[in-house]
N, C-alpha and C positions, 0 to 999 in steps of 0.2 A: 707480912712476910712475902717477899719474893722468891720464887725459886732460881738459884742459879743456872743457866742457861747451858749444857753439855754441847757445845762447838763441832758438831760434827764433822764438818769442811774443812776445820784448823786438823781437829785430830786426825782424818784420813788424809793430808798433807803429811803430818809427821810421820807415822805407818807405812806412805809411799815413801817417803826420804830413810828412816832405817832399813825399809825394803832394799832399795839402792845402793846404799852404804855397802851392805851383803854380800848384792849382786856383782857388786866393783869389786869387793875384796876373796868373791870366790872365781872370776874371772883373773886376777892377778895372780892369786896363790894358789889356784886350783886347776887353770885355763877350762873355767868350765861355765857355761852362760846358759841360764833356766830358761828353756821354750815352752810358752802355751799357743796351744792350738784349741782355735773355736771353732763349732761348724754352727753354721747357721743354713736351716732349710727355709726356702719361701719367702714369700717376700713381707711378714709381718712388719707393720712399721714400725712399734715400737721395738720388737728385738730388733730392729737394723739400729735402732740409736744405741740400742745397749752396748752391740756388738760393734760401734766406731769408737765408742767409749772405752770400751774393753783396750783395741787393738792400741788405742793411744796411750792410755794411761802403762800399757805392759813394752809398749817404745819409750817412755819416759823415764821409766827404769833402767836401763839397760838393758831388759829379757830380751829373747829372740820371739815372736808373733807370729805363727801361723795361720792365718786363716783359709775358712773351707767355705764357701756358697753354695748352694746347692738348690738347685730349683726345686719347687712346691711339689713338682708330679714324682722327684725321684725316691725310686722304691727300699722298700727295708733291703733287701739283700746286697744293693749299693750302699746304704747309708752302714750297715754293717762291717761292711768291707773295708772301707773306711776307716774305722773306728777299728780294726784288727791293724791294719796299717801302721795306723799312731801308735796302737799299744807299742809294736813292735820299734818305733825309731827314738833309739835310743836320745836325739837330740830334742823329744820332744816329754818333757817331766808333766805337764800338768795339760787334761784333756779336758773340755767344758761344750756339752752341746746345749744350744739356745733354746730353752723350752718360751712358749709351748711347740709342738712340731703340728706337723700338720693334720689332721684328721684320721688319717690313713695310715698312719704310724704307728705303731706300739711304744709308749717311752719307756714304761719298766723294761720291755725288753733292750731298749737302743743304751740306755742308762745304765743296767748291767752288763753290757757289753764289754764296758771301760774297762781297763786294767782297776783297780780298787786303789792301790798306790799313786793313779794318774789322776784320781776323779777328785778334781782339785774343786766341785762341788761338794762333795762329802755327800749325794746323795744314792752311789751303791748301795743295794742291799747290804754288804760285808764292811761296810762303814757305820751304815747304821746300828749295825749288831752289836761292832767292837767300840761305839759311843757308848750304847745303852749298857755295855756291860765295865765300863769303864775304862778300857783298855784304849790303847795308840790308835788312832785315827785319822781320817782326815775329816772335817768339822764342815759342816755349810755355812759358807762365807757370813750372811745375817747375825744370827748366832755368835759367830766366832766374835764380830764386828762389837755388837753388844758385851761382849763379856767381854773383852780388852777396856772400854770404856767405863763397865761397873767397876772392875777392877784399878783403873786409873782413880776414878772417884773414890770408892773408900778404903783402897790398899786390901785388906783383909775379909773377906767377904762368910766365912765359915759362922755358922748363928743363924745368920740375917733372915729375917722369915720373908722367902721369896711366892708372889702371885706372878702365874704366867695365865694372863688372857688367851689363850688360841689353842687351838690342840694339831697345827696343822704337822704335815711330815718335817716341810722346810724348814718352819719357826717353831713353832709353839712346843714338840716335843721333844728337839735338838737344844732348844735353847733349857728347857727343863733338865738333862741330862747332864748340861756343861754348870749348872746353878747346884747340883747337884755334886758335883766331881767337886766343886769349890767348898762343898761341905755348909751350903743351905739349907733351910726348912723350905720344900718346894711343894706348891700347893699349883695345880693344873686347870684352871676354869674356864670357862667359856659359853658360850651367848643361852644355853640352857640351864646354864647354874643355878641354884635356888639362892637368892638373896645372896645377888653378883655382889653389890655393893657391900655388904657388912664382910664378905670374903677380902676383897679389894683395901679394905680400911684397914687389915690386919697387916698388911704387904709392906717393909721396909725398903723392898726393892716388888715395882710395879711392872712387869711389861706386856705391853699394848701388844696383840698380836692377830687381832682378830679380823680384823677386813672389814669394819663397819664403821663409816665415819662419825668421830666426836662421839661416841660410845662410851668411854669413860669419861664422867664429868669429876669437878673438884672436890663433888663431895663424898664422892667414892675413894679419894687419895687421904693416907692417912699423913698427920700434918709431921712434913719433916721428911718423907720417903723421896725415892729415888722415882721416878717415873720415867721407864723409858718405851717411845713411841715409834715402833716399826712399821703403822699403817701409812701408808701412801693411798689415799682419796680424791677424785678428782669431783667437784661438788660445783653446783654453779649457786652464785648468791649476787642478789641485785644484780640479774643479767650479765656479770662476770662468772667468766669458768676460773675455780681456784683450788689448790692443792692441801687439804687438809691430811690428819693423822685421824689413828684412831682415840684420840682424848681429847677434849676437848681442853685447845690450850691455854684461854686462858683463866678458865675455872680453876686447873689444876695447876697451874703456875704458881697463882696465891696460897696456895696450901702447900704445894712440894716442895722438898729442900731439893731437888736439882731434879732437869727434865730436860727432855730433847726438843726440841723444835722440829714442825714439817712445814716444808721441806730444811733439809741443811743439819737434820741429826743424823738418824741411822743409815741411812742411804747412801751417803758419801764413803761410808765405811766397808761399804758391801762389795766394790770393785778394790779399795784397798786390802781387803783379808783376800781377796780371790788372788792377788798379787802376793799374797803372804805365803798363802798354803801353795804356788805353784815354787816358793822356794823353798820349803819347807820339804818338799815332794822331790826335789831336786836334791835337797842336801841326805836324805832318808835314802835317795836310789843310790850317791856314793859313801853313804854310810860316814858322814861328815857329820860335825855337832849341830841343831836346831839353831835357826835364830830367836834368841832369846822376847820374852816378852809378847810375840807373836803367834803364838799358839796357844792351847787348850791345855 
């Protein structure tokens, strides 16, 4: 048995193309065109790739793109300011600061600062409330990203006895909640669980979320399940530095009926739902209908 291989690249192309579709057809019949504005503090190198990433993919849409730079040394009551600013403009629907910030920063507080309706991460405290209580929200892109794709794979998802590896804010308990809303059996484990593996073999739907490379092997996949891999790892082997997940893929290839690949599954998907919820955020502030398929 081979598992079928879940396309992440293909699918966050399709995701960006109905994003667009949208965004064209609320720009003609609306004259109304979704802006994200990112800020990025410091000079980190990998948020700068994010954040070129970001600004391009959200010009390929047709959104409007704001970006914010801001040097390393600059202080919270600037980076606040800021960020009352944006709530305030009305041309700007979805707001996203670059974590991590800098040492000297407070992120709960810079991250509740957002309007909740803007925080097209879905990591406000008052997002994460009205998830866990099942109500309208806005979702953290990962998350969001994965349940679009479990949901493409088996249409109907209510039953399914779901394992979530991680118990983190981002993933592991966000994604628990949306596994949940879909009317799962959701079971929450992670790296101190007792007899990870006999838990993991129970899981029709598997997701990897832990931060620990190739952590899940194939014998922990029960034969037939869904396995989906959010770790990004950077591992070096025979003196090659190379990007692994947190499962080890191709133990669990053989046993799973369909799985993600690292790189080129979940990750591709994670700038596309960020592009999703900032129109989603756009159509909610004029009280316009959702785009379908794209949300929680």
């Amino acid at each position: 048995m081979t598992a079928k291989v879940i396309d992440g690249k293909a699918f966050a192309a399709n995701v960006r193309a109905r994003v667009a579709e949208h965004v064209a057809r609320l720009k003609e019949e609306n004259g109304l065109v979704p802006g994200l504005a990112v800020v990025l503090v410091g000079e980190d190198p990998a948020s700068k790739v994010y954040v070129k990433n970001k600004h391009a993919s959200t010009i390929e849409v047709g959104m409007a793109s704001f970006e914010h730079r801001l040097p390393t040394e600059t202080g919270e009551a600037e980076l606040l300011a800021l960020i009352d600013k944006l709530n305030a403009d009305p041309a700007v629907h979805g707001i996203l600061v670059q974590l991590p910030l800098p040492g000297h920063l407070n992120s709960e507080l810079v991250i509740n600062r957002i309007d909740p309706a803007k925080d097209v991460d879905g990591f406000h405290i008052s997002n994460v409330g009205l998830l866990g209580t099942g109500q309208k929200s806005m979702v953290p892109c990962t998350p969001l990203g994965c349940l679009i794709m479990l949901r493409d794979h088996h249409g109907k998802l209510a039953g399914l006895n779901a394992v979530v590896v991680g118990r983190s804010n981002i993933v592991g308990k966000p994604m628990a909640q949306l596994l949940l809303g879909d009317s799962c059996t959701v079971t929450i484990a992670h790296s101190r669980t007792k007899d990870l593996a006999e838990v993991c073999r129970r899981a029709d739907i598997l997701v990897a979320a832990v931060g620990r490379p190739e952590m899940i092997t194939g014998e922990m996949v029960k034969p037939g399940a869904t396995v989906i891999d959010v770790g990004i790892n950077r591992i070096e082997r025979a003196g090659k530095a190379r990007l692994v997940g947190d499962v080890h893929y191709e133990s669990a290839a053989a046993v799973a009926g369909a799985i993600t690949p690292v790189p080129g599954g979940v990750g591709p998907m994670t700038i596309a739902c960020l592009l999703a919820n900032t129109l989603t955020a756009c159509c909610r502030a004029n009280g316009l209908a959702e785009p379908e398929g794209l949300t929680a």
